[in-house]
C-alpha positions in Angstrom: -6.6 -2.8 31.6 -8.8 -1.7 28.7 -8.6 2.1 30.4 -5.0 2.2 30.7 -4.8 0.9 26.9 -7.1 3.9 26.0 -5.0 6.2 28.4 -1.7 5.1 26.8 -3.1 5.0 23.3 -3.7 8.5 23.5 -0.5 9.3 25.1 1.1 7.9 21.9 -1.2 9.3 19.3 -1.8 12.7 20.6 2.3 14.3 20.0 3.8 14.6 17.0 7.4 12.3 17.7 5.5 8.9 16.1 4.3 10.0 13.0 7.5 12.8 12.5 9.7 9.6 13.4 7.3 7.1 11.1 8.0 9.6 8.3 11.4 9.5 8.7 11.5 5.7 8.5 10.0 5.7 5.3 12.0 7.8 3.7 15.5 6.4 4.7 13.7 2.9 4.2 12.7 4.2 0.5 15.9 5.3 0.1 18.4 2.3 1.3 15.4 0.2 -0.9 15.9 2.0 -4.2 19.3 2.2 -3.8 20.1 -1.1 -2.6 18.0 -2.7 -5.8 19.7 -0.9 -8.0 23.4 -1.8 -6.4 22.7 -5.7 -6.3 21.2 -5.2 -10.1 23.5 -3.0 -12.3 26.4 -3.9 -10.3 26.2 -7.5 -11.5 24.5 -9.1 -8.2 21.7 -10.6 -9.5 22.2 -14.3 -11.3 19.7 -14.9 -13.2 17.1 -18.2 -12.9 20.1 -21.1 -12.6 23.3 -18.8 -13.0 25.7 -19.2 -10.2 28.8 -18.7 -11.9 29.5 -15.7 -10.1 30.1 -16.5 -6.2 29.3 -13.0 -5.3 25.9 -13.2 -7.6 23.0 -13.5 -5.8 19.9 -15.6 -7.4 17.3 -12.9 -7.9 14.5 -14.3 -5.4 17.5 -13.7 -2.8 17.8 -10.0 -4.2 14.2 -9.4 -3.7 14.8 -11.0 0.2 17.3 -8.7 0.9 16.1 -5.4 -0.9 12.5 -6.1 1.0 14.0 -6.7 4.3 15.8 -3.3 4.4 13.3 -2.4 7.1 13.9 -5.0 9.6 17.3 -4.9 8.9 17.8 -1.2 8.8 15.1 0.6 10.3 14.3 -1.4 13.4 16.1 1.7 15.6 12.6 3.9 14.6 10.2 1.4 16.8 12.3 1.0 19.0 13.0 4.6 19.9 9.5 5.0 20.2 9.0 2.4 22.5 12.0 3.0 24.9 10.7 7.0 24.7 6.9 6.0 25.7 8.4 5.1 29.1 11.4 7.4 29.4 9.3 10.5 28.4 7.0 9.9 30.9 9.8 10.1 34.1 11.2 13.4 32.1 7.9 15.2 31.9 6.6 13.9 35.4 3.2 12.2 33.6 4.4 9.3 35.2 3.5 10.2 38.3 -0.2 11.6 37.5 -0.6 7.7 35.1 0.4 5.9 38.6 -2.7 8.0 40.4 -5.1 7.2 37.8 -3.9 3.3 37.5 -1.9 2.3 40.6 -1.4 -1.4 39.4 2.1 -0.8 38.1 2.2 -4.7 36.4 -1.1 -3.0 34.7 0.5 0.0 33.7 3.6 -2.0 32.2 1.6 -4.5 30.3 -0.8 -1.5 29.1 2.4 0.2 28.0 3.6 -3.0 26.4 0.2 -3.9 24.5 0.2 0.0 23.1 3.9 0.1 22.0 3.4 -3.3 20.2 0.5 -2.1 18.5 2.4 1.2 17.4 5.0 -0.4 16.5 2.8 -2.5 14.0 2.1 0.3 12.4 5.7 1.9 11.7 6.5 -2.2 10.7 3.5 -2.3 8.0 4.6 1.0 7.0 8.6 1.0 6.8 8.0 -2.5 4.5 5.7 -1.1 2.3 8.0 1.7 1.8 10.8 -0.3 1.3 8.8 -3.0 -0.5 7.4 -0.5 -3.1 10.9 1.6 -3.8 12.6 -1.3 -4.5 9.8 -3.0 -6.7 9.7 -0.1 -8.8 13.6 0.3 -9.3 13.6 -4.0 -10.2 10.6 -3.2 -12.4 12.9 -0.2 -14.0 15.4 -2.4 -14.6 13.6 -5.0 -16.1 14.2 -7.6 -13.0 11.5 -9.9 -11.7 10.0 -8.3 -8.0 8.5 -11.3 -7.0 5.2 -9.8 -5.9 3.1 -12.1 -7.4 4.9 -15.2 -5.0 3.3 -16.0 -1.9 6.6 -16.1 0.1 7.6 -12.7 -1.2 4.2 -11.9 0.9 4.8 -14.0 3.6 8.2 -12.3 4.3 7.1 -8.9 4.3 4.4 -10.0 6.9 7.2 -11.5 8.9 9.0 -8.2 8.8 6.0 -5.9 9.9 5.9 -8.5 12.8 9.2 -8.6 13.8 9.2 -4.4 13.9 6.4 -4.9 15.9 8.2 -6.8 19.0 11.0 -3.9 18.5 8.8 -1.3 19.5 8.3 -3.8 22.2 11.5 -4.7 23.1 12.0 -0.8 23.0 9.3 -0.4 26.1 11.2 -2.5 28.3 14.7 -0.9 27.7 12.7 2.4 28.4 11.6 0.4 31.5 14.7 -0.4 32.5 16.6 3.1 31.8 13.9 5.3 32.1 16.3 8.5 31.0 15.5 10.0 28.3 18.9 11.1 26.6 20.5 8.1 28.3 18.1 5.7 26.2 18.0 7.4 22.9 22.4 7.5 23.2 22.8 3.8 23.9 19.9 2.8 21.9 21.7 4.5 19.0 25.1 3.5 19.9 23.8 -0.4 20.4 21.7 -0.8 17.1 24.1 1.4 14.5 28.1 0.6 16.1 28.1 -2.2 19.1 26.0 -4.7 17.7 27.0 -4.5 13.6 30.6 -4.6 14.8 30.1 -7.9 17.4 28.2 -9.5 14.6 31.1 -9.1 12.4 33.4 -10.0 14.5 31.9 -13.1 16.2 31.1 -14.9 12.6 35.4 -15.3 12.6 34.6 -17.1 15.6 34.7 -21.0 16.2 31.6 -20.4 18.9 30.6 -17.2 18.3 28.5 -17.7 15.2 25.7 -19.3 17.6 25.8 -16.2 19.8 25.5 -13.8 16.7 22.4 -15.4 16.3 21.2 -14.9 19.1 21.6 -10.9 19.2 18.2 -8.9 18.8 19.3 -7.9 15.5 19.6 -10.7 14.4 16.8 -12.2 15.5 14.6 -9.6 14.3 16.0 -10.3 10.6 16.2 -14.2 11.3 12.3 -13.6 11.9 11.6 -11.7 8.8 13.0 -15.1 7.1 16.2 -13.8 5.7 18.0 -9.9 5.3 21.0 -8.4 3.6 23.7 -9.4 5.6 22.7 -13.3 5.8 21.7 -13.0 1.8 25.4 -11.8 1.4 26.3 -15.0 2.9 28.1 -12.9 6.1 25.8 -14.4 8.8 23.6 -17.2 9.3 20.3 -16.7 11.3 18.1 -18.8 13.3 14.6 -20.1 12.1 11.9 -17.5 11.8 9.7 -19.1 14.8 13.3 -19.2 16.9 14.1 -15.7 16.2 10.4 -14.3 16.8 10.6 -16.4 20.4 14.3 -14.6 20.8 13.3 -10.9 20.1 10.1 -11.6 21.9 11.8 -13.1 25.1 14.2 -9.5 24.9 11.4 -7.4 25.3 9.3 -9.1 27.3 12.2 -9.4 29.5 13.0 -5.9 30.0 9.5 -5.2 30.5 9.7 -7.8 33.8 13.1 -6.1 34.7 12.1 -2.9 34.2 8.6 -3.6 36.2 10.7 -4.8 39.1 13.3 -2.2 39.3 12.2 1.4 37.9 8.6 0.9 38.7 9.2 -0.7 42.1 10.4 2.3 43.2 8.7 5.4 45.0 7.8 7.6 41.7 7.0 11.6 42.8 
């Protein structure tokens, strides 16, 4: 195991898709921060300390929840396109078939592959929150609006969120297991996380029975695991329990990865 971790380490490190996609996510994350601060600020949606006049006022430690979640909320599609493409790359180059030679334990490879896009996908979560963490400190701070840095929950959250980013690059290793194309993965990845599943989410919370399914999306999961985001601070969703969405978003990738393990690399690879 520890060589194929090695092997796939490097596959991961040595071309330039993570870090051009990691700097991408901090940008847009920076961005949708800054921005979202300042909407929920000046345009009257932060209460202050006791104010709750306003229904559509949020109380400002909510603010700070869903300004400093913008990266599990948002962003989650940049792990887990690099995930899903550690596989999928592999069958559209061919390497898969020279990895399979070197390691022929296929469960090993998977698991390496798993272990690896976790760990990269650490990075891109500790990342993406402190870009989205420090833009929208500084635009709270330039409006003269508490950031909550110096709570321990503020902190806890954002820990939370680099974890929960983590198990999407996972969760993106076993949907790359499972569809193994490359253009395939990248469309319906794209499709799933920015049109299919905003739009069920939204329309299952009008639902008698499907608010307890909405939870249960990876989505929100992820968010439910970062202890709170936009959409459930705007009062649109609820979500689950951090530990309960963690063990959901976990159970997705890990999952996949048995799918995919049992299908796609159970076949003859040349």
């Amino acid at each position: 195991m520890g060589a194929a971790l090695r092997t796939e380490y490097r596959k991961l490190v040595t071309t330039r898709l993570w870090w051009i996609l990691l700097l991408a996510m901090v940008g847009y994350m920076a961005f949708l921060s800054a921005i979202m601060a300042w909407g929920v600020t000046s345009g009257g949606g932060m209460a202050g300390a006791g104010e709750g006049s306003d229904d559509l006022a949020l109380p400002p430690d909510a603010v700070v929840r869903a300004v400093y979640t913008i990266a599990v909320t948002f962003g989650y599609v940049f792990p887990l396109v690099v995930g899903a493409l550690s596989v999928a790359s592999e069958f559209r180059h061919q390497t898969i078939t020279p990895t399979l030679l070197a390691e022929p334990r296929r469960s090993v490879v998977v698991g390496a592959k798993v272990l690896s896009g976790g760990a990269l996908g650490l990075v891109f979560g500790v990342v993406g929150t402190a870009a989205a963490a420090g833009a929208g400190a500084l635009v709270l701070l330039a409006l003269g609006k508490p950031t909550f840095l110096d709570h321990g929950s503020t902190w806890q959250t954002l820990a939370l969120s680099a974890a929960a980013l983590a198990l999407w690059a996972v969760a993106g290793v076993g949907f790359g297991a499972v569809l193994p194309n490359q253009v395939a993965v990248v469309v319906v990845v794209l499709a799933f996380t920015q049109f299919v599943e905003p739009v069920l989410r939204f329309v299952l919370a009008f639902t008698s029975w499907g608010e307890d399914v909405a939870k249960l999306l990876p989505g929100a999961a992820g968010e439910a695991m970062s202890g709170g985001s936009f959409y459930s601070e705007s009062g649109l969703v609820e979500l689950l329990e951090p530990w309960q969405g963690a063990v959901v978003l976990a159970a997705y990738g890990l999952g996949l990865a048995v799918i995919g393990r049992f299908t796609t690399f159970r076949r003859d690879i040349t």
